[in-house]
N, C-alpha and C positions, 0 to 999 in steps of 0.2 A: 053107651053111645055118647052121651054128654059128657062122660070124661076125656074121651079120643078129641071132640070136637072143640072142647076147653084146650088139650094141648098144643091144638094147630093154631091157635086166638092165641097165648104165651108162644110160641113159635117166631108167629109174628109179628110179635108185638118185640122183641128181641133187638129187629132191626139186621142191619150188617156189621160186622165184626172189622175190627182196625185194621186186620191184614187185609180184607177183600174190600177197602176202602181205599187203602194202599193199593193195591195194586191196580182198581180204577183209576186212579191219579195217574198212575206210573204209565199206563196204555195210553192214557188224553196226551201226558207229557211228551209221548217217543212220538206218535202220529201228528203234535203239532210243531216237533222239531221236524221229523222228516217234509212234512207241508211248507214251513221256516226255509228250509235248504234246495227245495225244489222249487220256492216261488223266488229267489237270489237273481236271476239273471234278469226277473220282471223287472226286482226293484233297481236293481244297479242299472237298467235300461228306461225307468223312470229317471232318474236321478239323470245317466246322461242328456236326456232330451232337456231336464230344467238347464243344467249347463250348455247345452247348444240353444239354448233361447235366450240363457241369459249373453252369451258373445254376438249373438245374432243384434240382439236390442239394443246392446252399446256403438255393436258397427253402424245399425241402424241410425243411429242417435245422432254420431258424429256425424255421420252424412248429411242427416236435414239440418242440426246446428248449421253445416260449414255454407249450406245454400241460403238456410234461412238467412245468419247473420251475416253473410257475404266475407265469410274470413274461413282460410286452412284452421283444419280442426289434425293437429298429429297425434298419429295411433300408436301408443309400443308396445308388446303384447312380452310379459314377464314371467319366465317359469318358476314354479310350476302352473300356475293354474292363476294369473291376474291379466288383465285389460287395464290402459289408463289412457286418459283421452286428455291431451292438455290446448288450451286455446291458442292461435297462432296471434301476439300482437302486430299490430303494425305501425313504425313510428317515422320519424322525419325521413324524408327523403326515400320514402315508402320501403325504408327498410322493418322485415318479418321476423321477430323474436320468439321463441317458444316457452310460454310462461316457465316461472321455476318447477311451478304446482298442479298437476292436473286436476281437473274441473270435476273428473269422473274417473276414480278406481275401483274398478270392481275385481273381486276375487270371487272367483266360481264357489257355489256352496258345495256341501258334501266331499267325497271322494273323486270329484271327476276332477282332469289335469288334460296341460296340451300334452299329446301321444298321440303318436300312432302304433298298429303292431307290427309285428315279423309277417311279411306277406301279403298285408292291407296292399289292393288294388287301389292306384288312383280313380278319382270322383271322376265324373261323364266328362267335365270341361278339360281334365288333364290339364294341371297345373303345375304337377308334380307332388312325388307324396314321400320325396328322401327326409322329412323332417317334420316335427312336429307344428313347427309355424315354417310354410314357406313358402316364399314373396322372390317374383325375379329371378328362378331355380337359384334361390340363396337360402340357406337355413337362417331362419330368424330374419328373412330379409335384409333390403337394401345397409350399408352401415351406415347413410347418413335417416336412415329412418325412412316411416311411409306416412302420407297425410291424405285426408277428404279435402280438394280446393271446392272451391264457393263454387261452381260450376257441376260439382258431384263426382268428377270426376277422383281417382284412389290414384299416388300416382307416388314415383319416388324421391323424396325432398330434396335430394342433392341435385339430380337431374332435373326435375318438373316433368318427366315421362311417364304415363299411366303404366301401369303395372300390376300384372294378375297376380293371384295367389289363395292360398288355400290352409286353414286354419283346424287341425286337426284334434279330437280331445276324445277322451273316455275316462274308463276304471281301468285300473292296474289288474292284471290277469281274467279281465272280463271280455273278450273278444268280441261279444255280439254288443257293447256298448261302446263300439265305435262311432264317431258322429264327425263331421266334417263340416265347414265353413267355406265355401269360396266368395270370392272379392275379384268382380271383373273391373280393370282400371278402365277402359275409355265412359263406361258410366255408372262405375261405384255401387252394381247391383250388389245386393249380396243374398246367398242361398245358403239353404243348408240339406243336410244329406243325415242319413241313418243307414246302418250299415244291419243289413235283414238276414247276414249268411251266406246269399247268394249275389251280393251287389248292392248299391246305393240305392238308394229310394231318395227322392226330393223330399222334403218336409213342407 
């Protein structure tokens, strides 16, 4: 009886053996890739939203510069994936120059870019959605450009007419990390949008 009982104590004492060590690993490893590839559209729908917050806080920006400091703040928005805000001066004879250098360029982090997809519904305001950035149903908007004047108002620099538009971005082959940006010109709101599947949600 004590010998039986001795060889269950050496038994155990043995431990697990390198294959069934291995192939614990191997089980952890496939179950935290399949978790990896099934949590992708979370994270690519994280990463959209930093990029719609980061376009949102630049437009934002420009806007109270251009009220606070009582000067056009001009916006050009650069594929794939950059914003630049440059100061508008103003010199003799009240003529308005736009610095060489912008004040603020920001390029979106990660993967996100302006896009839209094959199919994407326009946002609730319908501003139009034939293009990744588009201002004035122009793609890339106006060609003399768009600015925040010191009144708040978003409007188009050749004209001085306010002008709506809609600033669209995501992941490349990611469909539900659609995000949108609109810009109403008569008072330089700006919103933003998430795309749920089933249509926009406000953010």
């Amino acid at each position: 009886m004590q010998e039986e009982h001795s060889d269950g104590l050496r038994r155990l004492e043995r431990g697990f053996s390198v294959v069934e060590l291995m192939i614990v690993v191997l089980i952890v490893f496939v179950i935290s890739a399949m978790a990896l590839i099934a949590l992708q559209p979370t994270i690519q729908g994280f990463r959209a939203n930093a990029g719609m917050d980061q376009i949102k806080g630049a437009l934002r920006q420009a806007r109270e510069t251009a009220t606070s400091e009582r000067r056009s703040i001009w916006v050009q928005f650069v594929l794939p994936n950059t914003v630049n805000l440059y100061q508008v001066n103003i010199g003799a004879g009240g003529i308005q120059t736009i610095a060489a250098q912008p004040f603020v360029s920001l390029p979106i982090e990660g993967t996100v870019q302006f896009m839209n997809f094959a199919g994407q519904v326009d946002t609730p305001e319908g501003f139009g959605n034939k293009a990744p950035i588009y201002f004035e149903s122009t793609s890339g908007g106006p060609a003399a450009g768009m600015a925040f004047q010191s009144d708040g108002t978003f409007v188009d620099w050749g004209t001085g007419a306010p002008i709506n538009g809609t600033v669209f971005l995501g992941v490349v082959g990611v469909p539900v990390s659609a995000r949108a940006i609109t810009v109403m010109g008569n008072t330089g709101r700006v919103r933003s949008y998430s795309q749920s599947g089933m249509g926009w949600n406000e953010q």
